[in-house]
C-alpha positions in Angstrom: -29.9 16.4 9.0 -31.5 13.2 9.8 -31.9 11.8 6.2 -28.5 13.0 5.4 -27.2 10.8 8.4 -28.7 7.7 7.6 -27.7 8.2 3.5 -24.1 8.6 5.4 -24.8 5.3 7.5 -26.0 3.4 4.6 -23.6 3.9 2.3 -20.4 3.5 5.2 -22.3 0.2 5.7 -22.4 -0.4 2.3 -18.3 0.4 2.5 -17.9 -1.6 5.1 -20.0 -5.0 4.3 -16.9 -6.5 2.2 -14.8 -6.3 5.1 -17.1 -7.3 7.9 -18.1 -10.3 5.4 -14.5 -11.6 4.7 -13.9 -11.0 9.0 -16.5 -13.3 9.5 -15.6 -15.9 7.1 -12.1 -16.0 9.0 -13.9 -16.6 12.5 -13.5 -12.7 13.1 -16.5 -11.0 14.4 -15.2 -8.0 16.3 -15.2 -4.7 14.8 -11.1 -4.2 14.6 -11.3 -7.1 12.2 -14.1 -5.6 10.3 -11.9 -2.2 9.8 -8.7 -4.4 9.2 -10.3 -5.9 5.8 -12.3 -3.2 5.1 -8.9 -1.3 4.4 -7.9 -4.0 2.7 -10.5 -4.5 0.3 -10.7 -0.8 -0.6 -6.7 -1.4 -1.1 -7.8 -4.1 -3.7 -10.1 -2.2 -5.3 -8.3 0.9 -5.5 -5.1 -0.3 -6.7 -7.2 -2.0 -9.6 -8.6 1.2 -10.6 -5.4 3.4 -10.5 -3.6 0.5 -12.5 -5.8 0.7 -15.2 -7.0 4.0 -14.7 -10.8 3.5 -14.1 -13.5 5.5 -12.0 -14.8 5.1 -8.4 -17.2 2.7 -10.0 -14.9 0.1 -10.8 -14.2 0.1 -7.1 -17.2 -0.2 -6.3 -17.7 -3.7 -8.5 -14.7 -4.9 -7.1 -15.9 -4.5 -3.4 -19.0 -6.3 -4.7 -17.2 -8.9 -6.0 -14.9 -9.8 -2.6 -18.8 -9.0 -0.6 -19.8 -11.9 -2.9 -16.7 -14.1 -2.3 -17.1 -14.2 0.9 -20.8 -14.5 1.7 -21.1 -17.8 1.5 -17.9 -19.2 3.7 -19.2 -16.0 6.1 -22.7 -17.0 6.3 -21.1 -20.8 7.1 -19.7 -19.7 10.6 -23.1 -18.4 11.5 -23.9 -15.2 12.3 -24.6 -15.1 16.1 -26.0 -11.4 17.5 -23.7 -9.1 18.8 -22.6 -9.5 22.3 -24.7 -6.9 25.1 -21.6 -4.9 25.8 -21.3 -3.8 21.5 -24.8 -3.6 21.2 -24.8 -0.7 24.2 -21.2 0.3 22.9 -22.7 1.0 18.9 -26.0 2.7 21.0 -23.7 5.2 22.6 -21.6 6.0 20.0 -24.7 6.5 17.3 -25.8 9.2 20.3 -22.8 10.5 20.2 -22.2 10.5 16.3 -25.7 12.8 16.5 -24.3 15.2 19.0 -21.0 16.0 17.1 -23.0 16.4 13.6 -23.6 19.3 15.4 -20.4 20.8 16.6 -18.9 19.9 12.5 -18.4 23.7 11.2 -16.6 24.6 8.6 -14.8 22.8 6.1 -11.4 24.6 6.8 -7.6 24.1 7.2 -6.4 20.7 6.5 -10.2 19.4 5.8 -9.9 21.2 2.2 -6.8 19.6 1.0 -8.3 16.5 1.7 -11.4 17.4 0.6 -10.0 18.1 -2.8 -8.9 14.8 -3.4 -11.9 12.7 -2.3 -13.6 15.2 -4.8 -11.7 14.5 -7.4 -11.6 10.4 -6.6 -15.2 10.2 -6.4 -16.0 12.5 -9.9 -13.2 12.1 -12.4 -12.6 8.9 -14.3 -8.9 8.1 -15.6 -7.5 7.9 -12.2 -3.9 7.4 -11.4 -2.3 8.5 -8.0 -1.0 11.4 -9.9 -4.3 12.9 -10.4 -5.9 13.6 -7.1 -3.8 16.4 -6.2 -3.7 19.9 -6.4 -1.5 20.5 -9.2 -1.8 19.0 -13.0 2.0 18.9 -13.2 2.6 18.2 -9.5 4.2 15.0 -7.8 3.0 12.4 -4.8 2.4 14.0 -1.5 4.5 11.7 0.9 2.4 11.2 3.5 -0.9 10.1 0.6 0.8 8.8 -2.1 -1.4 6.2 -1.9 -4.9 7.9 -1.0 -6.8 4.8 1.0 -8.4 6.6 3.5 -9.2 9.1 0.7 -10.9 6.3 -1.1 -13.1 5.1 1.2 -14.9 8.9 2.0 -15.1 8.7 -1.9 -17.2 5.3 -1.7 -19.1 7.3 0.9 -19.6 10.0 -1.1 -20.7 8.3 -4.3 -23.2 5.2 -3.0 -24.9 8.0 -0.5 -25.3 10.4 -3.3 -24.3 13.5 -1.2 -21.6 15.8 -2.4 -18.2 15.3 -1.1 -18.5 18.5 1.3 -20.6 16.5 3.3 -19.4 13.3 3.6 -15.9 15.4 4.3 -18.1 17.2 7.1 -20.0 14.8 8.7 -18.4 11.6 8.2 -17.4 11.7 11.6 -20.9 11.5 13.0 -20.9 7.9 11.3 -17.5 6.6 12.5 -18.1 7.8 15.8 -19.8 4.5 17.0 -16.6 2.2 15.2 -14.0 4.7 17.1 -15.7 3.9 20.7 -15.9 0.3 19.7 -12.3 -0.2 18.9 -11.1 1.8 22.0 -13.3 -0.6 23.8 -12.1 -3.6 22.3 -8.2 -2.6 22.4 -8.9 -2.2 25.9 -10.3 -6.2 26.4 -7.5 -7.3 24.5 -4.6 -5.8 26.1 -6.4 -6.2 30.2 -7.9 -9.3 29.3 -11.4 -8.2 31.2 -14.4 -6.6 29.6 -14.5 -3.9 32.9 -11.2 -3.0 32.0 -12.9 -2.2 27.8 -14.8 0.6 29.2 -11.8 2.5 31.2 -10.0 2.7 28.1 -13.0 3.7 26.2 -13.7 6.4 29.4 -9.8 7.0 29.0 -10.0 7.4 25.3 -13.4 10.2 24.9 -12.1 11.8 27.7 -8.4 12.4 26.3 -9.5 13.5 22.7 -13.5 14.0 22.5 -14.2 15.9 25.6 -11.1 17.5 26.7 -10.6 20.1 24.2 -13.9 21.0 23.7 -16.1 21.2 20.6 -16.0 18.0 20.1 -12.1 17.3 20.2 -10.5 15.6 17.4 -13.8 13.2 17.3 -15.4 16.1 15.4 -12.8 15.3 12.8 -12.8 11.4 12.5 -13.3 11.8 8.3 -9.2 13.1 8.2 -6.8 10.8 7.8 -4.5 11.7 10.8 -7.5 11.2 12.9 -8.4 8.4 11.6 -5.6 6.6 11.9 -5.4 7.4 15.7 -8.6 7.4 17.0 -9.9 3.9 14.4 -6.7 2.2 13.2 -4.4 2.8 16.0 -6.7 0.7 18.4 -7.9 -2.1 15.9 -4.6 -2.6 15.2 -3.6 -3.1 18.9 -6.5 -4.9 19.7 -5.8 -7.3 16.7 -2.1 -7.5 18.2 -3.0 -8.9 21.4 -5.7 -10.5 20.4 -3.3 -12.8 18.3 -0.9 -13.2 21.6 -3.8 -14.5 23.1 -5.0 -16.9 20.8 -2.5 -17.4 18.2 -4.8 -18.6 15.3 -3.4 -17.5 11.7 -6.4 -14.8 10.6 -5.4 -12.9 13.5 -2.1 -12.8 11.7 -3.6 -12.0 8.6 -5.7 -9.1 9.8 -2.9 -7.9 11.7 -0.8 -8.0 8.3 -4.0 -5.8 6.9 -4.3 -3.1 9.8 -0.5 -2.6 10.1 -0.3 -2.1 6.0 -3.8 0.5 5.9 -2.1 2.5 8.7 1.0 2.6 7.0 -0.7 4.1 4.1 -3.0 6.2 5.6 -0.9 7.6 7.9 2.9 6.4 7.5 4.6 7.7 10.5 2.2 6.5 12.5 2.7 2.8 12.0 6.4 3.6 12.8 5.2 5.5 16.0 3.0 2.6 16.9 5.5 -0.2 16.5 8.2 1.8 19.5 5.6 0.5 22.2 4.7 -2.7 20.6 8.3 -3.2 20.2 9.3 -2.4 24.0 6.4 -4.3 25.2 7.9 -7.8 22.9 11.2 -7.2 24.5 10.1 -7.1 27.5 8.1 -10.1 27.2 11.1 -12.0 25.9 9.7 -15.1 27.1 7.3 -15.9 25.3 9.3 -14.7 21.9 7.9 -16.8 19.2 4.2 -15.4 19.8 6.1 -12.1 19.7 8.0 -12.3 16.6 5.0 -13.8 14.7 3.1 -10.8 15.6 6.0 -7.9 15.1 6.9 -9.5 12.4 3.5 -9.2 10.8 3.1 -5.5 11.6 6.8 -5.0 10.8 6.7 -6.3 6.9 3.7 -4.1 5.5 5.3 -1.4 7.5 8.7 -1.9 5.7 6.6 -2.4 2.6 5.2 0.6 2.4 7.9 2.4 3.3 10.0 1.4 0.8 7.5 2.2 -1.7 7.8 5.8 -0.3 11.4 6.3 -0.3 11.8 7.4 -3.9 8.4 10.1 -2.8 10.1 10.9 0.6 13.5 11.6 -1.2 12.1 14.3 -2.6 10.8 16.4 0.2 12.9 19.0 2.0 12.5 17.7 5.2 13.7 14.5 5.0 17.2 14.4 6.1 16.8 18.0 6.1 20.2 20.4 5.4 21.4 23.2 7.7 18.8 26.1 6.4 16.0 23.7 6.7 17.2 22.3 9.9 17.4 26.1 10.8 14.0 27.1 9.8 11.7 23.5 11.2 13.6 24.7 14.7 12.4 28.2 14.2 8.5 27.0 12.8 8.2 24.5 16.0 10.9 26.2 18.3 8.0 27.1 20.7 7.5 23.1 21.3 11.4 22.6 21.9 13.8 23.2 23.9 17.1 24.1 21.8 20.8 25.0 22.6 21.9 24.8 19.4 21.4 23.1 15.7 22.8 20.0 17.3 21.2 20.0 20.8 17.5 20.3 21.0 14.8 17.9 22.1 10.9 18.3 22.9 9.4 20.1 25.7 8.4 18.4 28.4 5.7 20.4 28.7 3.9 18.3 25.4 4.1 15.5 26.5 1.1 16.4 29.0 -1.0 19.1 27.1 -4.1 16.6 26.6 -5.5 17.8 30.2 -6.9 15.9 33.0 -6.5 12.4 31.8 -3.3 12.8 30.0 -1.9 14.0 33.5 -3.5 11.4 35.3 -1.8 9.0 33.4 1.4 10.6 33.5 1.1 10.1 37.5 -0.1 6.9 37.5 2.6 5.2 35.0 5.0 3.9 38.1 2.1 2.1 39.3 2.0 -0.5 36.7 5.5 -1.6 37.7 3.6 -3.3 40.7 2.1 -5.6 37.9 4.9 -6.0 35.4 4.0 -9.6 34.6 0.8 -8.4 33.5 0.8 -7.8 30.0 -0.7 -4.4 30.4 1.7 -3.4 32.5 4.8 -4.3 30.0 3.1 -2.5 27.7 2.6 0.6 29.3 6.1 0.6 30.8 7.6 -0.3 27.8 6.0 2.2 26.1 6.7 4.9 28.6 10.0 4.6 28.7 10.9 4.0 25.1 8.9 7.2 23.6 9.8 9.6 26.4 13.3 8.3 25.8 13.0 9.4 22.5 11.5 12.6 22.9 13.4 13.8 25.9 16.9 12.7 25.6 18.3 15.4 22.5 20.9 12.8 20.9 17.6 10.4 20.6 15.2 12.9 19.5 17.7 14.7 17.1 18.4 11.1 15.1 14.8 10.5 15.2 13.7 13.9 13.4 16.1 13.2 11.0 14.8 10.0 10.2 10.8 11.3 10.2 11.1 15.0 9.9 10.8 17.3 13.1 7.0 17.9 12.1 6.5 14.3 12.4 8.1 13.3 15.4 7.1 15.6 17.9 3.9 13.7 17.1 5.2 10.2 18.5 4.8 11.6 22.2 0.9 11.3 21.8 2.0 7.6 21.0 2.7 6.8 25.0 -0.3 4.7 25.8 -2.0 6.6 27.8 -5.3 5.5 28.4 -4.0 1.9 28.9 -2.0 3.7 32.0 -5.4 6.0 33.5 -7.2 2.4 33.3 -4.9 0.1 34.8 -3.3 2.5 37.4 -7.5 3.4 38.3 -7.6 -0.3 38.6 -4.9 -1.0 40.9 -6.1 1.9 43.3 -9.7 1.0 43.4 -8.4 -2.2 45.5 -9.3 0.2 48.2 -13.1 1.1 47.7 -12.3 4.8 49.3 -10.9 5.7 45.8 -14.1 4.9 43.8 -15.9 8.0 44.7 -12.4 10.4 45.0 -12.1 10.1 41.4 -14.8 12.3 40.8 -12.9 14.6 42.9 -9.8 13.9 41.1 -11.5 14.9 37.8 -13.0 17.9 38.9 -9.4 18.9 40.5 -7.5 18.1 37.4 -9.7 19.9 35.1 -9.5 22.9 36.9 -5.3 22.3 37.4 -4.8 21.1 34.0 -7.4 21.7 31.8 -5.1 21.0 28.7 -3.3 23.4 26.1 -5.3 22.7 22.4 -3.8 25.6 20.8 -1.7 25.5 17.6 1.7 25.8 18.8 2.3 25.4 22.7 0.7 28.3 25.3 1.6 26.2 28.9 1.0 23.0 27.9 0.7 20.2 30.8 2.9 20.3 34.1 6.8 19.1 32.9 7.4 17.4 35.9 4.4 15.0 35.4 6.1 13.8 32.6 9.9 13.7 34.0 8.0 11.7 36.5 6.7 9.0 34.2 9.9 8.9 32.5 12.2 8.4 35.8 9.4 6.6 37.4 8.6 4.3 34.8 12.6 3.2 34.6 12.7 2.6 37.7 9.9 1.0 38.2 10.5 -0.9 35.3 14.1 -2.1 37.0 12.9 -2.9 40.3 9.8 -4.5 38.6 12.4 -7.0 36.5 14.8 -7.3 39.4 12.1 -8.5 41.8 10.1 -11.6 41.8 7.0 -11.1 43.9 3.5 -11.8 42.2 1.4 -8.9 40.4 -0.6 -7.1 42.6 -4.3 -8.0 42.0 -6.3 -5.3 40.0 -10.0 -4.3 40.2 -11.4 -3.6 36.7 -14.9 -3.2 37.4 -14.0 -1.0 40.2 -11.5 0.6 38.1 -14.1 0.9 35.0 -16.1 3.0 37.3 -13.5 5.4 39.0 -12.3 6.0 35.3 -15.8 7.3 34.4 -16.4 9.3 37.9 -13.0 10.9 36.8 -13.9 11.6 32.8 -17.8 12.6 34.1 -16.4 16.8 34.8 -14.4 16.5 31.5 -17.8 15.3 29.7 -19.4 18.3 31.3 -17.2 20.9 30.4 -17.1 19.2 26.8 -21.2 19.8 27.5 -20.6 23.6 27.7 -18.4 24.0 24.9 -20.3 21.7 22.7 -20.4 24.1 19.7 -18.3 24.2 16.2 -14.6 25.4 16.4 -15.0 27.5 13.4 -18.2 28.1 12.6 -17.6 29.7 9.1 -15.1 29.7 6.8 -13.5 33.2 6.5 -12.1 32.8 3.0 -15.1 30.9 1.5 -15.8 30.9 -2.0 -19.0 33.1 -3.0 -22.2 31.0 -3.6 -22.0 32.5 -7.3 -18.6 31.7 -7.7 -19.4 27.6 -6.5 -22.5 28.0 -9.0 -19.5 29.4 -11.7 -17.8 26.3 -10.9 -19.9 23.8 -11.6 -19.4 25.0 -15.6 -15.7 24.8 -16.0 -14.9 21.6 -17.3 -13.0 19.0 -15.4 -9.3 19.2 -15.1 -8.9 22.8 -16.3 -6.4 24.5 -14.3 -6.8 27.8 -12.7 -4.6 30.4 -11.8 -6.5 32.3 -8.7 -4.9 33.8 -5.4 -3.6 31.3 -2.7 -6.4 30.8 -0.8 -8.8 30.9 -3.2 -6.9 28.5 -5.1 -6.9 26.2 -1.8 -10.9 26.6 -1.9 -11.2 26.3 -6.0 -9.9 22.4 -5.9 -11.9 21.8 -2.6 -15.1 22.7 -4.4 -14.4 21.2 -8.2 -12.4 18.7 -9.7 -9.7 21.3 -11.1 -5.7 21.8 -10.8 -4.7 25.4 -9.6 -1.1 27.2 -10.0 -0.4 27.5 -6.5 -1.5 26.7 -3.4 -0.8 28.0 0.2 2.5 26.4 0.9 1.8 25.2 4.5 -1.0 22.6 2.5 1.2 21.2 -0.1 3.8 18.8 0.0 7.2 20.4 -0.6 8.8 18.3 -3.2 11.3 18.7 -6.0 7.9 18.3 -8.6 5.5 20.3 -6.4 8.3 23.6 -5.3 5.4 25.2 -3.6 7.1 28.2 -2.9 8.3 28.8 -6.8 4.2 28.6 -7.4 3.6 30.8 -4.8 6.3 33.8 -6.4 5.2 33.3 -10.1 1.3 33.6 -9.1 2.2 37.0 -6.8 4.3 38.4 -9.9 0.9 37.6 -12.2 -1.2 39.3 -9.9 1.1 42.2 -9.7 2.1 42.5 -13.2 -0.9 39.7 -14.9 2.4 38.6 -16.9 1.0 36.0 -19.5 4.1 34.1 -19.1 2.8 32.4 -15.5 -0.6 30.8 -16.6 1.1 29.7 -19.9 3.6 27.9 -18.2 1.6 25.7 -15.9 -1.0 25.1 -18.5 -3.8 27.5 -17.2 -6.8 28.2 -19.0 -9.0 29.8 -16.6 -8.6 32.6 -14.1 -9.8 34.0 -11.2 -9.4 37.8 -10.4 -11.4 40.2 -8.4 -14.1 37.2 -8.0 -14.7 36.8 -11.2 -13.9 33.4 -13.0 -13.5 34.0 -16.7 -11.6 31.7 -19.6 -8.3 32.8 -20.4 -7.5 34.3 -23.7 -5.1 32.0 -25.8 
């Protein structure tokens, strides 16, 4: 474990030395800068190498080459140590990083699809974006057309020298210590106080690392989706206010780069991030031209990549969806909705609240920050209040909106309500009165037992419905009364705060202490150690014609193309037509008709666990 940890640290260093290098030559030294130009040197790099259709090693020269660009200008601004609070931040989060190598499992579910296509980014040469999927003859999935965060584990995976299972598996352990430091600094930048860093950070472990259990969604960092929430999603509000502080043009620049990765990585979820960001400018219309430098630089990679994805997205079923499909995304998610009809549905309330304890909290403490509205945490977390839950609650809003994103997307915009700038600043505004220091460890112990949060796939109970009706009526009105009125903010207590926020989070930790084990602990469908040995002898690129979830497993393990795939993993495009795949592989295995293998170019097959050549 240990030497396979630091090989992972080394080599994420490695990754992320370009990026840190070109921060500092701007006169950037926090970490959200360092993961803004990390991104977008491995964007560089990466489009270099699908262009003309190299290896992960031209990537890696070309991240040498931008490290050696900007050595010298970085090494010209001086390289001062880190400041106390990062040092004991990066401490915490390496002890942390150890403690969910633990709690990793099995490489199941979502982890294999994306594990096939680091695999086949960090072994195969003649890339194009066309190539790291699942199927030879198979289009762009929408949501990675352009692989970045794909790219980097593939770095990982090649200058550490372990096998892409691993870095797919314990990756997390290593970005564990960047995740806590963004949340950290997100939370300086929007408060403006260092005290106020460490209730967000409290806010942020407690909502998705301790909460569910086994390690939460942190036991996951190396996917995309989490990722982009848990890395790129605070860097890129940190870098946001940071600029609306400061107003000097790298900030724009790096701004420009975090907006693009995320918009990459994770498309809706630049979309998703901007509704807050967007309602917190507007609200702040005052000070407009800070505001429109700094939308507009998160708004034009946004568009950017967007409309790079329109041809891809046009392609998918969901997108703009017609009645059947319409019919059957209500039916798949109807347990999340509440529906009257195929033209009057919206979200459950109930979602909105299903993170647990802080979650809740938050929920409650949203009208508070109208007592502060000239604070710019208070816009923000009004702002953002109102406009998501607007979204999601109102059905003429919501229906538009899934339209627009897909119903499995936007359901997903209600964890976008900034909720752990709410826990923190509400927690700061109470602990004005010393008496509610010591109550919040009551409060946490309460709430976890009340609400202890509904991680399931699907919805069970999910959190209380009125606690989020109240932050939606609350936060309106407190958002009219708070723009109608002109008394001065009422004065907040961050350090205060800071400590009621980790009282509260300190029976979530515990209970996260007690369930600290792997969510699935073996794969249930694994591939034989035989059959992974087999593997290792069929050439590269040879597709295989194998049962669905074998077939899911075979690209996972070897840089091959299958027939089919399990539908809910693969993009459902006009190129892909996942479920045509699926009905031409089960007539094969009922009838092992030579017409299906010739047709999608297979020259291998797997039946009864045996891997054999196909006869011509």
């Amino acid at each position: 474990m240990i030497l396979d940890y630091l090989r992972l640290a080394l080599a994420t260093g490695l990754v992320l030395l370009p990026g840190h290098l070109v921060a500092r030559a701007l006169g950037q030294r926090s970490v959200s800068a360092t993961i803004a130009w990390t991104m977008a040197a491995l964007f560089l790099a990466w489009a270099l190498v699908f262009a003309v259709h190299g290896s992960v090693w031209l990537a890696v020269g070309v991240l040498a080459v931008v490290a050696a660009g900007a050595a010298t200008p970085a090494w010209r601004t001086g390289f001062a140590g880190l400041p106390r609070e990062e040092v004991i931040l990066l401490a915490a989060g390496v002890l942390l990083g150890l403690a969910l190598w633990h709690v990793a499992g099995a490489v199941t579910g979502d982890a294999l699809f994306h594990l096939g296509r680091v695999r086949k980014m960090a072994e195969l040469g003649g890339l194009h974006l066309t190539t790291v999927g699942e199927f030879r003859d198979g289009g762009l999935h929408p949501g990675y057309a352009f692989p970045l965060w794909h790219s980097f584990l593939a770095v990982v995976a090649k200058l550490s020298g372990l096998d892409s299972a691993t870095v797919v598996n314990h990756e997390s352990s290593v970005l564990a210590p960047l995740a806590c430091t963004a949340a950290w600094e997100a939370g300086v930048a929007v408060f403006g106080a260092v005290a106020a860093g460490w209730s967000v950070l409290a806010a942020q472990l407690g909502l998705f690392c301790f909460a569910p259990g086994h390690g939460g969604s942190w036991a996951s960092l190396e996917l995309p989706g989490t990722a982009s929430r848990q890395l790129l999603v605070p860097a890129a509000i940190a870098l946001f206010f940071e600029y609306k502080e400061e107003r000097r043009w790298p900030l724009v620049a790096g701004l420009a780069a975090i907006f693009g990765a995320l918009a990459l990585v994770h498309p809706t979820y630049a979309l998703f991030l901007l509704i807050p960001l967007g309602a917190y400018s507007l609200l702040r219309i005052g000070q407009w031209r800070r505001s429109a430098v700094a939308i507009g630089c998160a708004v034009v990679p946004t568009v950017a990549a967007f409309l790079w994805l329109t041809p891809i997205v046009s392609e998918t079923v969901s997108h703009n969806p017609g009645p059947m499909e319409k019919a059957r995304a209500l039916r798949h998610y109807g347990d999340q909705l509440v529906v009257h009809g195929p033209d009057d549905y919206r979200l459950k309330a109930e979602v909105i609240g299903r993170g647990g304890a802080v979650a809740v909290a938050a929920l409650l403490l949203v009208p508070l920050a109208g007592l502060a509205l000239r604070r710019r945490w208070a816009a923000f977390v009004l702002g953002g209040f109102v406009a998501i839950l607007a979204l999601m609650l109102l059905p003429a809003l919501f229906m538009r909106f899934s339209d627009l994103v897909s119903l499995s997307q936007s359901r997903r915009a209600a964890g976008f309500v900034p909720f752990t700038f709410a826990f923190a600043g509400g927690l700061a505004l109470l602990a004005r009165y010393y008496l509610f220091v010591p109550l919040g460890l009551v409060a946490g112990i309460l709430f976890q037992r009340l609400w202890p949060g509904d991680f399931a796939y699907g919805l069970r109970e999910g959190g209380p419905a009125w606690a989020a009706w109240w932050a939606f009526a609350g936060g309106a009105a407190a958002l009219v009364v708070g723009l109608a009125a002109r008394r001065p903010p009422m004065r907040e207590r961050h350090g205060l705060g800071a400590a009621t926020a980790i009282l509260f989070v300190l029976p979530l930790a515990v209970h996260a202490a007690l369930a600290w084990s792997p969510r699935v602990p073996k794969d249930a469908h694994a591939l034989s150690p035989s059959l992974v040995r087999e593997l290792q002898h069929v050439p590269p690129r040879s597709v295989i014609i194998a049962p669905l979830e074998e077939s899911y497993r075979l690209v996972a393990y070897a840089p091959v193309y299958v027939v089919a795939a399990p539908p809910a993993h693969v993009a459902d495009t006009t190129k892909n037509r996942p479920y045509v795949r699926r009905r031409a592989l089960l007539r094969w295995l009922r009838t092992n008709d030579p017409a299906v293998p010739r047709r999608y170019g297979a020259t291998w097959e797997l039946r009864d666990g045996r891997l054999r050549p196909l006869r011509r």
